[in-house]
N, C-alpha and C positions, 0 to 999 in steps of 0.2 A: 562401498558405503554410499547412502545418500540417493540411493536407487530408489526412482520413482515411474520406471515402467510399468503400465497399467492403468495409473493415476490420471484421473480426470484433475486438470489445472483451469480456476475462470480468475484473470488476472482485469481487475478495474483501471484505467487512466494509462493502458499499455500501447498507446500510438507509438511514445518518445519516451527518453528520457528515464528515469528509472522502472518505469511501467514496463517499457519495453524489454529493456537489460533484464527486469525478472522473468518474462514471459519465455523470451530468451535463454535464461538457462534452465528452469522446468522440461523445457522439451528435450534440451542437451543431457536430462541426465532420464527421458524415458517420456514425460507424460505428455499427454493431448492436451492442447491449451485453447482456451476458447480468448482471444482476443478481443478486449471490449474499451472502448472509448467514444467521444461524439463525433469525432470524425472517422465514419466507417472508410475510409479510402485508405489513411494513415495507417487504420489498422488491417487492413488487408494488405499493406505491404510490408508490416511484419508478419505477416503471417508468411507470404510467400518466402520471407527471408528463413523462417521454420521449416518451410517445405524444402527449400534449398539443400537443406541440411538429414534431408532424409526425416523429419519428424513430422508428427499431424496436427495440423489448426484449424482455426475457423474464426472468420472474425464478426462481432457484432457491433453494432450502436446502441450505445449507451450513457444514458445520462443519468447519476447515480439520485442525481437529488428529485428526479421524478418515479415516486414509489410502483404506478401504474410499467412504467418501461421495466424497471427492476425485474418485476415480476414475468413480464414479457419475454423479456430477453432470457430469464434463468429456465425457465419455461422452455423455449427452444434450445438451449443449451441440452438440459436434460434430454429432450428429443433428440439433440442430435446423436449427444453422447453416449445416453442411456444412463446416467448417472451424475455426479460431485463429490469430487476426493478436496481438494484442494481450496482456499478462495486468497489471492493476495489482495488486498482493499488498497491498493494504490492512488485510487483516484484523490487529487486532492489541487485546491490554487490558492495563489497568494498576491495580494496586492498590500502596497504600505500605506496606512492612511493613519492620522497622527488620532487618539483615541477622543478628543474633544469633538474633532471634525465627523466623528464614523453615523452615517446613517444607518436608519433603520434596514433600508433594503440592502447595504453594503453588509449588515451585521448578517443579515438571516442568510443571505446570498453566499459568503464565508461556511456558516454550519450547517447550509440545509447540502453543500458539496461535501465539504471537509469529515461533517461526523452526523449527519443526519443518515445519509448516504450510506457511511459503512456498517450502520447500525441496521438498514434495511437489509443490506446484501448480505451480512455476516446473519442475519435471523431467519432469510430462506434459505441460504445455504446450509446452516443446521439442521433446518425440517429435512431435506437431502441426506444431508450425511448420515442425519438418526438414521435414516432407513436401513444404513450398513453398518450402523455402528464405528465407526470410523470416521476421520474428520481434521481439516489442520485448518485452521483460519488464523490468518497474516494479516495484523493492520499495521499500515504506515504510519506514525505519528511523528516527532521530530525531537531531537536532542531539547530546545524550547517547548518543555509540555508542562513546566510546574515541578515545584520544591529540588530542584536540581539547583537553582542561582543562576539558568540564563534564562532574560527577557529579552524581545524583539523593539526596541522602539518605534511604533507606527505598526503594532499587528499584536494590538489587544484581541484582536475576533480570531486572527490564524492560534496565536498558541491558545486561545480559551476549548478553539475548536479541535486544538493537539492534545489539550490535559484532557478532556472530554475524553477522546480516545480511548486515554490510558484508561482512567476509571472504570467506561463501559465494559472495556478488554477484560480487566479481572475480574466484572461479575458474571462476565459471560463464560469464562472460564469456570467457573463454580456451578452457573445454571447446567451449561452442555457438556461437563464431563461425564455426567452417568449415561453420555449419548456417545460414547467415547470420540469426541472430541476438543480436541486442542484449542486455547484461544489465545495467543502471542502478539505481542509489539514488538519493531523496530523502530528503534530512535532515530534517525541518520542526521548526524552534523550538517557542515556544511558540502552541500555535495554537486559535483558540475554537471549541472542540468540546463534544461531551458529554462526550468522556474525560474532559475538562482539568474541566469541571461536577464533575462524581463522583468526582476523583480526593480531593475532601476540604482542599486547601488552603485556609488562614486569609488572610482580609487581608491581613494581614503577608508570609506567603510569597509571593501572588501580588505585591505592589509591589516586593517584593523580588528578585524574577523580571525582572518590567518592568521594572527599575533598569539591568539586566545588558542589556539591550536599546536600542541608539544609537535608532532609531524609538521607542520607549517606548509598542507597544504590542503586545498580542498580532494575528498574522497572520490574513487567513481563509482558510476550506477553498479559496476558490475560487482564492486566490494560490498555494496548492500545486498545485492542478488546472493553473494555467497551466504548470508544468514537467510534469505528467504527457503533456499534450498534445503538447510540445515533444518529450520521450524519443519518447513513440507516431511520432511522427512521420517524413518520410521525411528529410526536415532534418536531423534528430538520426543519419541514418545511418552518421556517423564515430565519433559517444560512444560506445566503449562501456566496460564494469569503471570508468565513474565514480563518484563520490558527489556531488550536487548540494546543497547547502543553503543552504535558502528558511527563514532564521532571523532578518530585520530588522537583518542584524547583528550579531548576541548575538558568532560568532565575532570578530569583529573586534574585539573588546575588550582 
């Protein structure tokens, strides 16, 4: 099950962190991954860590909220590859800023990464996929995206820029199905990343986070990787305009 030999994978924000851990297992269970993030060094050293392993990569730079590189890059992708099966829309950041204090350039800077971005790379990679009729497109969005009951305090712009997600995901799901392709969310809780490192939380917040959580601890990249696998998959060929969340819980509270 779960086999994805052949498959062309182009995973967004895959230097670190859950970017990584998905690119990572794509290739573990078959496909060519094209590695893409702003630091091309970062990402060529996951790549080599794919090659380690007997799989094929390649990595590029990429900055998602520059529609110009977008295209660029998917561009030589397709060159290299000859094709796009797969797209995981990882790339995403977070800073906390209290909603009184948020600037204009802080606001746009949030969506033009978070869901401007995935919005670009999810609509050329379906011109792609049409081509074979076939297709899995993965966005990351977060257990905080809207009508679920958790808000962030100090990241009115990140969850605006996570429900955003959601919505686009199900109409795109409805646009690109006669294209036969998929178009799925993952929700992911709290989960041990660099973001979750840098985003500055105290002690206190983070047990206070945990609390909210039946497992009582934070998730790892690779337990989201397992559902990215799953969407990528031929398995998952019925899901599609869902939302998945891999959150220990936290919802079921």
């Amino acid at each position: 099950m779960f086999e994805l030999t052949s498959k062309i994978a182009l995973v967004t924000g895959a230097r670190r962190g859950m970017g990584k851990a998905h690119a990572l297992a794509l290739a573990k269970q078959g496909a060519k991954v094209a590695v893409t993030d702003i630091d091309l060094e970062e990402c060529q050293q996951v790549v080599e860590e794919i090659k380690s392993g007997g799989r094929e990569a390649a990595a590029f730079k990429l900055d998602v909220s520059n529609k110009t590189e977008v295209e660029q890059v998917f561009d030589a992708v397709i060159q290299q590859f000859g094709r796009l099966d797969i797209l995981v829309n990882n790339a995403g950041i977070y800073f906390a800023k209290p909603a009184l204090e948020l600037t204009e350039e802080e606001w746009d800077k949030m969506i033009d990464i978070n869901l401007k971005g995935q919005f670009f790379c999810a609509q050329r990679a379906a011109k792609e996929m049409g081509k074979n009729n076939w297709g899995r497109i993965i966005n990351i969005a977060s257990v905080a995206s809207g009508q679920v009951g958790v808000g962030i305090a100090g990241g009115a712009h990140y969850t605006a820029s996570k429900g955003g997600i959601t919505g686009m995901s199900e109409t795109l799901a409805v646009e690109f199905a006669p294209l036969g392709i998929t178009v799925n969310v993952i929700g992911p809780g709290a989960i041990d990343t660099p973001l979750i490192a840098t985003a500055g939380m105290s002690k206190e917040a983070m047990a206070g986070l945990l609390a909210a959580v039946p497992l009582k601890r934070m998730g790892r990249p690779e337990e989201i990787s397992a559902a990215v696998v799953f969407l990528a998959s031929e398995e998952a060929s019925y899901v599609t305009g869902a939302t998945l969340f891999v959150d220990g819980g936290w919802l079921a509270q």
